[in-house]
Kinemage of the C-alpha trace (Angstrom):
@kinemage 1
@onewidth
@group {chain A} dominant
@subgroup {mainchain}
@vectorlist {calphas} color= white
{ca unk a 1} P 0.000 0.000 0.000
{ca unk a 2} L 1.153 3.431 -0.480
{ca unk a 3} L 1.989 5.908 2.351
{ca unk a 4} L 1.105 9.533 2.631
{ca unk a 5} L 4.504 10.404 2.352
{ca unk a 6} L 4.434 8.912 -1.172
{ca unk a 7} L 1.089 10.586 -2.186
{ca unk a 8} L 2.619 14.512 -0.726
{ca unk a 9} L 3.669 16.717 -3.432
{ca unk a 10} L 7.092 18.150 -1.848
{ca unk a 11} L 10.563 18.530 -3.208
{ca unk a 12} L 13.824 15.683 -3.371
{ca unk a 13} L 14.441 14.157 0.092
{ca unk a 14} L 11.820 16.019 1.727
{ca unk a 15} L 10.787 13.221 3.122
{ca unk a 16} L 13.888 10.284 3.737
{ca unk a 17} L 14.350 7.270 4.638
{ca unk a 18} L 17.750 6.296 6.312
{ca unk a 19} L 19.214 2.883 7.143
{ca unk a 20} L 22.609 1.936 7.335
{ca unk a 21} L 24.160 -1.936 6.766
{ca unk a 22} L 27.344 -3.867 6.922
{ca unk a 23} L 29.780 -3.877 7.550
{ca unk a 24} L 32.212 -4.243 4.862
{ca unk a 25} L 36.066 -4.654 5.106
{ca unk a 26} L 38.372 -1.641 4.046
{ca unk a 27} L 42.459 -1.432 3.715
{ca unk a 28} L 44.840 1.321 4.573
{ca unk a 29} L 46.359 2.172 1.725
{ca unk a 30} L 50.190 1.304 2.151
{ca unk a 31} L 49.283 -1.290 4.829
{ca unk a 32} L 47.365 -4.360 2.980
{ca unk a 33} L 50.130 -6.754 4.390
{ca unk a 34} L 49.192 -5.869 8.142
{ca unk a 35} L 45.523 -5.911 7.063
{ca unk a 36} L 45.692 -9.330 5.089
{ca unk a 37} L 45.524 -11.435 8.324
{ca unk a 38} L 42.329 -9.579 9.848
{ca unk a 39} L 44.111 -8.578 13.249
{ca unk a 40} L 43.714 -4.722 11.838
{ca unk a 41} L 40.336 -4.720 10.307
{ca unk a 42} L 38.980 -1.505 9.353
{ca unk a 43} L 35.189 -1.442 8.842
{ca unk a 44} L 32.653 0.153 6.592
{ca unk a 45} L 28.688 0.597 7.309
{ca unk a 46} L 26.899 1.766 4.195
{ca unk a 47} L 24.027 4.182 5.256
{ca unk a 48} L 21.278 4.829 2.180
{ca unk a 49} L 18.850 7.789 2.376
{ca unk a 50} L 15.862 7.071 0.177
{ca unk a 51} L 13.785 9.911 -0.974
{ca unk a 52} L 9.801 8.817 0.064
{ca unk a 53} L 8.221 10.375 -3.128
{ca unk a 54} L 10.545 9.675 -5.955
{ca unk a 55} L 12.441 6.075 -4.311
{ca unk a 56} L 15.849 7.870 -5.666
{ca unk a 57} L 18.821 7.014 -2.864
{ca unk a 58} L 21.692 8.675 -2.231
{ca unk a 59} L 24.551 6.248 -0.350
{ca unk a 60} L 27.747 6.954 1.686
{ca unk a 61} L 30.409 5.055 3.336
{ca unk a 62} L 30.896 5.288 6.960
{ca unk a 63} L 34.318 4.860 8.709
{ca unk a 64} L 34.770 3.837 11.876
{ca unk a 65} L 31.310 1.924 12.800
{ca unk a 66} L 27.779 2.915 14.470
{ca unk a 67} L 29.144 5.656 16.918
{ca unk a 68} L 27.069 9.021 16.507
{ca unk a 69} L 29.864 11.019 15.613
{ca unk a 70} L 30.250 9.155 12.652
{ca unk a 71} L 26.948 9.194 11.515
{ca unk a 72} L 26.668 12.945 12.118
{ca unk a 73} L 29.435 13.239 9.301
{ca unk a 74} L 27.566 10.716 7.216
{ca unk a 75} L 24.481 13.057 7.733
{ca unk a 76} L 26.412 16.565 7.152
{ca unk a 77} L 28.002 14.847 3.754
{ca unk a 78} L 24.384 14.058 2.510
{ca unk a 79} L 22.871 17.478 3.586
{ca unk a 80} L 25.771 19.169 1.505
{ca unk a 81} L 25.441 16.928 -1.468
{ca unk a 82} L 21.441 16.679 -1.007
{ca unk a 83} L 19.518 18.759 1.211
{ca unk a 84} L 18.024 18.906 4.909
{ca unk a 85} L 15.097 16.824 5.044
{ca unk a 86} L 12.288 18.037 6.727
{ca unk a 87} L 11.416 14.671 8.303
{ca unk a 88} L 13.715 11.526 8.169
{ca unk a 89} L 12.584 8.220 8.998
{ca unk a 90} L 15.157 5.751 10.503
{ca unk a 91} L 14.786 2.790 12.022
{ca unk a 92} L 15.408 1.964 15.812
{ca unk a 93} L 19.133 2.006 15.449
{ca unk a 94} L 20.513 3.411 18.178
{ca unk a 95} L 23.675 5.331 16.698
{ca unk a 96} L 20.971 6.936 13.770
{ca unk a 97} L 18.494 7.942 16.505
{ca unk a 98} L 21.175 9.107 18.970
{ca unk a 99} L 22.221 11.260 15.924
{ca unk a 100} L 19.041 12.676 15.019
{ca unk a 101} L 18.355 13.872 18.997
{ca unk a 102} L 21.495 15.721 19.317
{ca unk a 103} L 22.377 16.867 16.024
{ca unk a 104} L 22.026 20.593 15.339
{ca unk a 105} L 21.521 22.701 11.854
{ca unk a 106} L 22.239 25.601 10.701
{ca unk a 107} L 20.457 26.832 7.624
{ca unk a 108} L 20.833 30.274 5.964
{ca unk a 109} L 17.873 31.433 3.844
{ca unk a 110} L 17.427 32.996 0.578
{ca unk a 111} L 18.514 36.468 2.135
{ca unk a 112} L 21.205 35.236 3.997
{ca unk a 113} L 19.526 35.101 7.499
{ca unk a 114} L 21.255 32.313 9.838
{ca unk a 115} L 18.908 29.450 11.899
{ca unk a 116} L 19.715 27.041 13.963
{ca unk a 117} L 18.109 23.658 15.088
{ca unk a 118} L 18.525 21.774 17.719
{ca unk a 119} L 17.723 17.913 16.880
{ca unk a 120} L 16.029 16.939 13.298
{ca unk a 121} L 12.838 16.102 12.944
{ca unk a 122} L 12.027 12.375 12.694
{ca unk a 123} L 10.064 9.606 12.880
{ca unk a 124} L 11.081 5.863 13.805
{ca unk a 125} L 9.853 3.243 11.687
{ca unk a 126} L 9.570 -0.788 12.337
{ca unk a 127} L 12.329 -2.531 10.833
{ca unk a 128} L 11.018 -4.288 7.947
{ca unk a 129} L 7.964 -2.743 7.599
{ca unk a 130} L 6.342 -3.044 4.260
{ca unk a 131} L 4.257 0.104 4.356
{ca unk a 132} L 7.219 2.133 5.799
{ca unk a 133} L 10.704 1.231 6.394
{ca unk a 134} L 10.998 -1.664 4.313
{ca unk a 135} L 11.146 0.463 1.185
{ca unk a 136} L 14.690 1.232 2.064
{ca unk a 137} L 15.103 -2.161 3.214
{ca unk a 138} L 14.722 -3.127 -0.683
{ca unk a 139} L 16.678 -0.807 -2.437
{ca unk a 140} L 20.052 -1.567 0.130
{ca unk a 141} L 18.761 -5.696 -0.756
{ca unk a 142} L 19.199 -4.651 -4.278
{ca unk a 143} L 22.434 -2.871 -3.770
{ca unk a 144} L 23.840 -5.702 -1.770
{ca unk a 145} L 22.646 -7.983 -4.807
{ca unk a 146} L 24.528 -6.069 -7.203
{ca unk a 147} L 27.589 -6.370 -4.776
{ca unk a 148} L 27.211 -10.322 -4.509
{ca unk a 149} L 27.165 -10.846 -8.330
{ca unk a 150} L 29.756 -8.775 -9.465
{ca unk a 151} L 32.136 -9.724 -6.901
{ca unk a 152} L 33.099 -6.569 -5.602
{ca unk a 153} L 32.235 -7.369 -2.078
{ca unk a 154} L 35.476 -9.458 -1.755
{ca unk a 155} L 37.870 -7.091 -3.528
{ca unk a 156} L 40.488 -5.117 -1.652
{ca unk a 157} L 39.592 -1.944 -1.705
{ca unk a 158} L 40.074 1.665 0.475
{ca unk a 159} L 37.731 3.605 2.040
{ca unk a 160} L 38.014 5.681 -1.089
{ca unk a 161} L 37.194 2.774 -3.510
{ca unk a 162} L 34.304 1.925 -1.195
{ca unk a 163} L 32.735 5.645 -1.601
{ca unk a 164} L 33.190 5.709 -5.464
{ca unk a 165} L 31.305 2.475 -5.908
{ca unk a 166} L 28.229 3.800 -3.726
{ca unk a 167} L 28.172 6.698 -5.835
{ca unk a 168} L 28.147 4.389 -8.826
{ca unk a 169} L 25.707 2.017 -7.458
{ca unk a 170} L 23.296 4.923 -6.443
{ca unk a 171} L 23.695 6.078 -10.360
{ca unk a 172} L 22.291 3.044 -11.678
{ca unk a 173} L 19.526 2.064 -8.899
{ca unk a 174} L 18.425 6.220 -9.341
{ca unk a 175} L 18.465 5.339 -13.089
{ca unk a 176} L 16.174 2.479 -13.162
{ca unk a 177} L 12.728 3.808 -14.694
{ca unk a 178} L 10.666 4.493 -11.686
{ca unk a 179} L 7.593 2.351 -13.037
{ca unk a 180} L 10.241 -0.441 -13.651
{ca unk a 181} L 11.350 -0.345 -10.399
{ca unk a 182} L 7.909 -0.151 -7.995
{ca unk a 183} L 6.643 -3.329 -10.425
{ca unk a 184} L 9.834 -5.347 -9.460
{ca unk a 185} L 10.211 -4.372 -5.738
{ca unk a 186} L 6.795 -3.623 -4.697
């Protein structure tokens, strides 16, 4: 069935979806000897935001695993590249939600006038829900699809390398014909 978020006429991202998954393994570059034998593992978590209206996603690499820091510079690198949601809808994960609570924004407006917000607005979703979450849940099942056949997920690659193939894979998922894409997933 189709939300009320899907049925709003707003702009990109107004409403988004965020859920993050891994973790994947990364190499130092100049160390991939002391990283070969796993003792100095450096891991990846892949957050998506998925616009509610249009299903286009936008993907970055996290460093450094689920500590809210980190996902506060996931979330300033998609407000740059993006926008500030009005609402975002995350799951129950505590890093995300931790995030969202203490995070502050500062927005400057057409004539140059400075705000700032405390917290961003959001609303949890149930894992896995059909109706809400889970249409996030689908596109990062496609993405780690994509991964799985093409091998990719076992390469050696940096941090850097990880980045550059979310930005690929969010090319071609946000190039699938939307009709093409709700009759397949949905």
């Amino acid at each position: 069935p189709l939300s009320d978020l899907q049925l709003t006429i707003s702009p990109i991202f107004y409403y988004t979806y965020v859920d993050a998954w891994g973790p994947v393994k990364s190499y130092v570059p100049g160390y991939e000897r002391e990283t070969r034998s796993g003792h100095k593992t450096h891991e990846l978590y892949m957050v998506t935001f998925g616009c509610a209206a249009t299903a286009m996603i936008n993907c970055q690499m996290m460093e450094g695993g689920k500590d809210t820091g980190n996902v506060l510079e996931v979330f300033n690198r998609f407000f740059h590249e993006i926008c500030v949601p009005k609402i975002c809808l995350p799951d129950q994960d505590g890093a995300l939600m931790k995030a969202l609570i203490e995070g502050e924004v500062d927005l400057v407006d057409l004539a140059g006038v400075l705000s700032r917000e405390r917290g961003i607005t959001f609303q949890t979703c149930v894992s896995q829900g059909h109706s809400a979450h889970g249409r996030i849940e689908r596109r990062i099942k496609m993405i780690q699809e994509c991964l799985d056949r093409s091998g990719l997920k076992g390469q050696r690659m940096h941090s850097l390398g990880w980045q550059t193939l979310a930005k690929t894979l969010e090319h071609d998922v946000n190039s699938i014909p939307l009709g093409f894409l709700h009759h397949q997933t949905d």
